[in-house]
C-alpha positions in Angstrom: 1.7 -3.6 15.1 0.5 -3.2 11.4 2.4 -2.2 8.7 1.4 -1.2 5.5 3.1 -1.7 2.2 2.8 0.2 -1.2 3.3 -1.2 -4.4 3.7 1.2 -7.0 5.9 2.0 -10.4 8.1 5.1 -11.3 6.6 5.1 -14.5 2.9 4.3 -13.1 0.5 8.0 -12.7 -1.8 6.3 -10.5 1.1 5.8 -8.5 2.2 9.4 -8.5 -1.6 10.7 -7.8 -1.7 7.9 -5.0 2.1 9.0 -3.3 1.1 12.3 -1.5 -2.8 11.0 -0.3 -0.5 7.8 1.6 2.1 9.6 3.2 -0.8 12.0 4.3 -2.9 8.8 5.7 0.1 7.0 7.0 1.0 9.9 8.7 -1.9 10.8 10.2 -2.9 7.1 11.5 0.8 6.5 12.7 1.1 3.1 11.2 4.4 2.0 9.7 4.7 2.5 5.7 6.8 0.7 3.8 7.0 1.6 -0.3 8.1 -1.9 -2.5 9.3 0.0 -6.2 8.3 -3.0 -8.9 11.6 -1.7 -10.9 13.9 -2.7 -7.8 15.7 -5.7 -7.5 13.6 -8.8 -5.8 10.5 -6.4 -5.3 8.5 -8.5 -8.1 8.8 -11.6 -6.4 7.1 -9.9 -3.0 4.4 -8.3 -4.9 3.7 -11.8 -6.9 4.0 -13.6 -3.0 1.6 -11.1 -2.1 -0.9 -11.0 -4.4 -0.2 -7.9 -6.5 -1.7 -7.6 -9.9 -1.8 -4.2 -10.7 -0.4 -1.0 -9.1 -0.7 0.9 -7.1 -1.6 -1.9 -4.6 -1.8 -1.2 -0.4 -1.3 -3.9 1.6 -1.9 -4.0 5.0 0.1 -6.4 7.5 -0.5 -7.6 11.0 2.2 -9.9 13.3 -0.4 -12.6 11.8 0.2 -11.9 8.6 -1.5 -9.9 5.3 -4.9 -9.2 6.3 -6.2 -7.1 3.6 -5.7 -5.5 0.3 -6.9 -2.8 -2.3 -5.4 -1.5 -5.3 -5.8 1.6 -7.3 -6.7 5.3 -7.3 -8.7 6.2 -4.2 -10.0 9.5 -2.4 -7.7 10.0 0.9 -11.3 9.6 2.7 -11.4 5.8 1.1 -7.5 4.9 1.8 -7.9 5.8 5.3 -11.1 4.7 6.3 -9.7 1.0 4.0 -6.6 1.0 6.1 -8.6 1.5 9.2 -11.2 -1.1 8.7 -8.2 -3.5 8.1 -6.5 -2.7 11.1 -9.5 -3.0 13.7 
C-alpha cells in the first residue's frame, strides 16, 4: 500500500498554500498521508535520509521503498495526477 509523506515547516507559506490542496488529494485517492514537521524532534534526520532539500517536499512510498518525489507549490491537478503516476 503506498503512503505518502509531507515535508513541510510552520513557518514555511508554500507549506500553508500546499496543506489544504493534499489533504484534498489524499483524500480523494485514499492513500495514507503522513505529515513529518522539520521543527519536531528527529523529523530532520528523515527528511535528510530521504532526500529533502527544500519544503514543502511529497514523498511517495511503496512496501519497496521511496519511489518518487517532488517538492514545492503545485496546482491540485499536478499533486494528484504526480502522486498517481508514482503509485501506478
Amino acid at each position: 500500500m503506498a503512503k505518502v509523506v509531507k515535508f513541510y515547516g510552520d513557518s514555511c507559506s508554500p507549506c500553508k498554500t500546499m496543506a489544504p490542496i493534499f489533504e484534498e488529494v489524499m483524500k480523494e485517492l485514499g492513500i495514507e498521508a503522513e505529515h513529518k514537521n522539520l521543527g519536531d524532534p528527529g523529523v530532520r534526520d528523515v527528511a535528510i535520509a530521504a532526500g529533502v532539500r527544500s519544503i514543502p517536499s511529497f514523498v511517495v512510498y511503496t512496501d519497496e521503498g521511496e519511489i518518487l518525489s517532488r517538492t514545492g507549490i503545485m496546482s491540485k491537478e499536478a499533486l494528484k495526477s504526480f502522486i498517481e503516476d508514482a503509485v501506478a
